[in-house]
N, C-alpha and C positions, 0 to 999 in steps of 0.2 A: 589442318595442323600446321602449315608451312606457316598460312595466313598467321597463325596464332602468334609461332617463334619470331615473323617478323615485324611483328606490332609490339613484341618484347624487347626485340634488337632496337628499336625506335624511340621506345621508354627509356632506356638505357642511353641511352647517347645524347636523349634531352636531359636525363639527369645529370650527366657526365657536363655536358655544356652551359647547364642551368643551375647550379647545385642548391643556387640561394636561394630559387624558387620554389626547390623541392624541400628544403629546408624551411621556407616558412610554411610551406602545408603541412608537414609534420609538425611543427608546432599549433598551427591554429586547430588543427585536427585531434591532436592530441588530448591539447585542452580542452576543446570540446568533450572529448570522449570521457577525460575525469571529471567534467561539469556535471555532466547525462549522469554517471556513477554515482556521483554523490548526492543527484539530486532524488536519483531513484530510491539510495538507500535510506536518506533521510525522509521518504514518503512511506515506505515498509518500518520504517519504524514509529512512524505516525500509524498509520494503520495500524499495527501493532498495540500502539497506548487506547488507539480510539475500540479495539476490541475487548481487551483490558477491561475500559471502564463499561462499555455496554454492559459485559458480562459482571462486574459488579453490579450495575443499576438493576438489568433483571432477578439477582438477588435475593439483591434489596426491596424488588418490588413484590416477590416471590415470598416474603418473610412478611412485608406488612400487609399482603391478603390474607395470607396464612393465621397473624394475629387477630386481625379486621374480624375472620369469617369465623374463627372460635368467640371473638366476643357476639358477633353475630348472631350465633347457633343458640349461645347458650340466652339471648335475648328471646331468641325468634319463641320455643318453647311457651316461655312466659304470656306473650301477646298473641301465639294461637291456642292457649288454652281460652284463653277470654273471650275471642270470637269464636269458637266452639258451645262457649256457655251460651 
């Protein structure tokens, strides 16, 4: 614990002595950090539109089997009555 407090006393006194250096890591750190922010959130919101439309296309693709296989049905009837005959 001692070790800890005095690796803190040492942070402290280089920032005391240094300020501009610790001032520009706050800055470049910073901006980082709302770089990484914004780039996460504009990938969740991609994500988002890219779910979006899957979920449309399945559907849509859900609607024209669905038409597909009633015209289908009512086809198939007709052509295995004939190879029946």
């Amino acid at each position: 614990m001692s070790s800890y407090i005095t690796c803190l006393h040492k942070i402290k006194e280089h920032a005391e002595t240094y300020p501009y250096v610790w001032a520009s890591y706050i800055v470049v750190y910073s901006g980082f950090g709302l770089w990484m922010a914004y780039r996460w959130r504009k990938l969740r919101k991609t994500e988002d539109r890219v779910r979006g439309l899957q979920e449309r296309l399945r559907k849509f693709v859900e609607a024209e089997e669905s038409s597909s296989s009633v015209t289908a049905a009512e086809k198939v009837p007709a052509s295995s009555e004939k190879s029946v005959k």
